[in-house]
N, C-alpha and C positions, 0 to 999 in steps of 0.2 A: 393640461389639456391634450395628455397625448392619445386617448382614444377619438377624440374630434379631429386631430391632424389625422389620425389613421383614415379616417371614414371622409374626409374631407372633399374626394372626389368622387364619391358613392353617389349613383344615381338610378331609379330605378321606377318604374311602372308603379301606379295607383291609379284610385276611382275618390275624385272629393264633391265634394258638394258643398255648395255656400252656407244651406240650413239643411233642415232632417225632411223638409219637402220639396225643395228645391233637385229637379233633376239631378243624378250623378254624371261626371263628364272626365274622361282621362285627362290623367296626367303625369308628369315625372317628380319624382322628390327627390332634391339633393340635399347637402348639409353644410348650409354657409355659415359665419361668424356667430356661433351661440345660437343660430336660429335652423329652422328647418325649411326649406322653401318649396315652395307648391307650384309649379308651371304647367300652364297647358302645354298638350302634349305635341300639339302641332304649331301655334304659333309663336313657343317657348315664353310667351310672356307671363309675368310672376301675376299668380293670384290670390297667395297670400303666404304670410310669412309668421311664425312660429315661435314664440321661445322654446329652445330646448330645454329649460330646467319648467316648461308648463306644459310640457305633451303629458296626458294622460290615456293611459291605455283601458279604454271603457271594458273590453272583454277579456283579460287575461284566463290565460293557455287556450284561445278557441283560434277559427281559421273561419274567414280570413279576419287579422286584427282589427281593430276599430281603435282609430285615434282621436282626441277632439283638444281643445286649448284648455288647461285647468281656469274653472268658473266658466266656462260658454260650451257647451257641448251644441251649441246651432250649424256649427262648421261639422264635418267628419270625412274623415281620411281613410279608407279602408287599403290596407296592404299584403297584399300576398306573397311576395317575393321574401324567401327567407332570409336572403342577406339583408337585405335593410331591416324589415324586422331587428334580427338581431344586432346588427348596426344601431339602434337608437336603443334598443336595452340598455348596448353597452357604456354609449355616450351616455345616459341620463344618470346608470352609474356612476360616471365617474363626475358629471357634474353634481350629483346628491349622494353627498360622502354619508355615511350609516350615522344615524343621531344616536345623542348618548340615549343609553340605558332608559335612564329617568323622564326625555324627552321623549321615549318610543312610548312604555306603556304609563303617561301620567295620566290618561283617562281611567285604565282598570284601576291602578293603583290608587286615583284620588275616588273609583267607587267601591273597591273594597274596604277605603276606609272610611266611608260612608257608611256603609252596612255593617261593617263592626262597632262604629258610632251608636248603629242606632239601637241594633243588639243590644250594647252594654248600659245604656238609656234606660230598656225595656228591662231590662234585668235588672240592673240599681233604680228601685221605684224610688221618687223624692219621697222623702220620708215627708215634706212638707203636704205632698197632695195626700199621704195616708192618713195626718193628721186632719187636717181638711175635712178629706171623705168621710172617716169616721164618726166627728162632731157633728155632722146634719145629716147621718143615717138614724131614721126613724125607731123606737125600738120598735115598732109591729116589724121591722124589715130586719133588726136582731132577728127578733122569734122569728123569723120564718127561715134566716140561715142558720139558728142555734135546732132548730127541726130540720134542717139538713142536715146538718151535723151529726145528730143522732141517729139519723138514718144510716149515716157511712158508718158509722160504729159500729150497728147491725149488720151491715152488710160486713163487717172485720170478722163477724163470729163473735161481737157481745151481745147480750142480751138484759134486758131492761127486765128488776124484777116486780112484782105488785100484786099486791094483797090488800083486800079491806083493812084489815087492823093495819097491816103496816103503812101504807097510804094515808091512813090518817094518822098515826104518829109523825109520818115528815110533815104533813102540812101544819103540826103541832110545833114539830120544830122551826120551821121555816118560818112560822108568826110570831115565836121565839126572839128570831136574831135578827130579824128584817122589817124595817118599818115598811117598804115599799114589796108587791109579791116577789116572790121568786121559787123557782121550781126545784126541789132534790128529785136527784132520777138514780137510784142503785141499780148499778152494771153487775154484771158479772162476767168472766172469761175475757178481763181488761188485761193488757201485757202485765207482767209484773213490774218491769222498771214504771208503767205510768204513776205517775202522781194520785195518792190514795184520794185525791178530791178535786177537781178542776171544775172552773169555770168558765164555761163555754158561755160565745155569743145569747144574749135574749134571756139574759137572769135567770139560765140553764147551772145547775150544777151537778157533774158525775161524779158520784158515792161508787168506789168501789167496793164491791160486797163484802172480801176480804176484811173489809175494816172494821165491818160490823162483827167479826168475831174478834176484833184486836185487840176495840176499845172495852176496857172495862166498863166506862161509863158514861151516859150519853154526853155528861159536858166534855170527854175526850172527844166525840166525836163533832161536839161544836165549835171548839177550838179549831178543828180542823178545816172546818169549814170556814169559820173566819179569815182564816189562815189563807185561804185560796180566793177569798172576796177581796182582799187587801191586796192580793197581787194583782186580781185584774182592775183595781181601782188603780195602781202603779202603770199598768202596761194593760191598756185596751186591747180585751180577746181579738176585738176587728181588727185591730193594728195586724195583729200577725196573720191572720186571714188575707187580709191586702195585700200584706206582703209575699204571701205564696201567690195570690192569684193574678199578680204582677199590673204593670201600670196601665194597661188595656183595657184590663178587667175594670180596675179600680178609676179609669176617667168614665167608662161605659157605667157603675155604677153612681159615681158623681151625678153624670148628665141624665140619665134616663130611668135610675133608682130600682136595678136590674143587673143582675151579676150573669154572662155569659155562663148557661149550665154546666160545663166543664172544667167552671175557672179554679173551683177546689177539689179538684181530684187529686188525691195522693195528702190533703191536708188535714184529714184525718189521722192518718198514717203518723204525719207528722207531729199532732198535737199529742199524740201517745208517747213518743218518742220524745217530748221535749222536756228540758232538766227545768225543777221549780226554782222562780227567781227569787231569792232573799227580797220580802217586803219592807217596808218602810217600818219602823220600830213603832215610832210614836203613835200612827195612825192606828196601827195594828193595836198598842194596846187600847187605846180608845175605843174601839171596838167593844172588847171585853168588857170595859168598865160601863159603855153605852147596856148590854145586856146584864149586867152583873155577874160577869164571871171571871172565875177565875182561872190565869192560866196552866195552876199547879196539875189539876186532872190531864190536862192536853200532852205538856211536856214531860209529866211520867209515864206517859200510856206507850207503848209500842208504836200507836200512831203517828207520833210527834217522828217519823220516820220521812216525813214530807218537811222535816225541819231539816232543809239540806246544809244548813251553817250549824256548827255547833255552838257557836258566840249567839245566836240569836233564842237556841232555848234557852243559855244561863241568861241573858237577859230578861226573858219572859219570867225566865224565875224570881229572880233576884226583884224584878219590875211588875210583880203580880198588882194588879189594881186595886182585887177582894184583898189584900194579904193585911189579914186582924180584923178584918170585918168578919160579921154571922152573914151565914147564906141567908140569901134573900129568898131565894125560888127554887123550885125545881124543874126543870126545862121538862122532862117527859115522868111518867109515872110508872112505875115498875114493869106494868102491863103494857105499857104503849113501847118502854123500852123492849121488851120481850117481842114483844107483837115486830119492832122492826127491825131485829135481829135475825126472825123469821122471816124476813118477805120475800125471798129467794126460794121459800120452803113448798109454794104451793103452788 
């Protein structure tokens, strides 16, 4: 306590008042045992008495000071004489020694780690609520984001091709392989690392045009498409949609069945860009054998290029469903094959 010995006999001129409307009225302030004391100025008697470790200075660096008791500001001390001013800085210094570190800032510190909290929440979507959301999105609300979809593609610089003839050769293949509808859409000016066939949300599928000169023959080019129905039957197209358009998006389509219009921007971008996931064996060939075909045309064709595992086309092979059967059918007929070879042509 040697700054309180120091100032012990300090005394000096102020202006207090009981409450904040209560007239002001002189008086002296000295500094007794841990307290501050308040006398009038003429009849010396104490009018009120202070903890020093509870002075609170309402206006720091202004003139003249304004003092009050930490939790009651109804009292107020105004003081102008610089020595005492600085005389209780000093004292309050040394009765409130500097808190640790931890103890000055645990308010930023417990809200910055709130907001990196909530950040990394918002960023690791529960994979529980994409699963969730996904199961009781309508397909009319597929289609209408697998038609977004398409849009953003266009807007990357592809373009959707179509022709009479060839327009009806897909929907020839499409009643082909699919009990239930589904739509082939042939792109063109897709990146080349994309996937020669994906399936987008709303039983969308993108043909890239390329393929149509790759495969020799149209069951190559059903295989392929098989091949990309099987992975989104594995990994729901919305799964990963959700998951770019993060957990905001994805509770706001929960609740009100309404994806905020920005929430997939750049997921276009992304689904081009994304490596095809090795599908389920057995399903897959089920598939095949559901249509009668065989997977031998698929995995000799150049197309079998979206067969990113080399174990999964010697399986196909080796695992052909038709393998010793007579063909059954033929998916497209010379002309329809032809016809959708062309449909980028016109």
């Amino acid at each position: 306590m040697t700054a309180l010995e120091k100032y012990r006999k300090l005394e000096g001129p102020g202006l207090w008042s009981p409450s904040r409307h209560a007239q002001r009225r002189d008086v002296f302030v000295t500094f007794g045992d841990a307290t501050l004391v308040i006398s009038d100025s003429r009849s010396q008697q104490a009018l009120s008495h202070w903890s020093l470790p509870a002075v609170q200075r309402l206006n720091p660096g202004k003139r003249p000071a304004l003092y009050a008791p930490e939790g009651d500001d109804s009292e107020i001390l105004e003081l102008q004489d610089d020595w005492l001013i600085d005389a209780l800085k000093t004292v309050q210094g040394a009765l409130h020694p500097p808190r640790p570190f931890l103890a000055r800032y645990r308010r930023p510190i417990m809200a910055a780690i709130g907001l990196v909290t909530a950040f990394a929440l918002a960023m690791a979507i529960p994979p529980a609520l994409v699963t969730h959301t996904a199961s009781v999105v309508p397909m009319a609300k597929r289609m209408e984001l697998g038609t977004r979809l398409r849009a953003d593609l266009r807007g990357l610089g592809a373009q959707e091709c179509s022709s009479p003839n060839g327009n009806a050769a897909l929907v020839s293949l499409q009643r082909a392989l699919f009990q239930n509808p589904a739509e082939l859409v042939v792109m063109r000016g897709l990146p080349l690392g994309a996937p020669r066939v994906q399936h987008i949300m709303g039983r969308y599928f993108i043909l890239d045009a390329r393929m149509l000169d790759e495969a020799a023959y149209a069951d190559a080019l059903a295989g392929a498409i098989l091949l990309a129905a099987q992975r989104a039957a594995d990994d729901d197209p919305l799964h990963s949609a959700l998951r770019h358009a993060g957990v905001i998006a994805t509770f706001r389509l929960l609740t009100s069945a309404e994806l905020p219009p920005r929430a997939l921007d750049g997921y276009a971008t992304a689904l081009l860009r994304d490596d095809p996931k090795t599908p389920e064996l057995d399903p897959l060939l089920e598939r095949f054998a559901r249509v009668d075909l065989s997977t031998r045309p698929f995995v000799d064709n150049p197309t079998a290029l979206d067969l990113a595992v080399p174990a999964l086309a010697a399986s196909l092979r080796m695992l052909d469903p038709m393998a010793g059967e007579a063909e059954q059918r033929t998916l497209l007929s010379d002309g329809q094959w032809v016809s959708l070879q062309n449909i980028c042509d016109s």
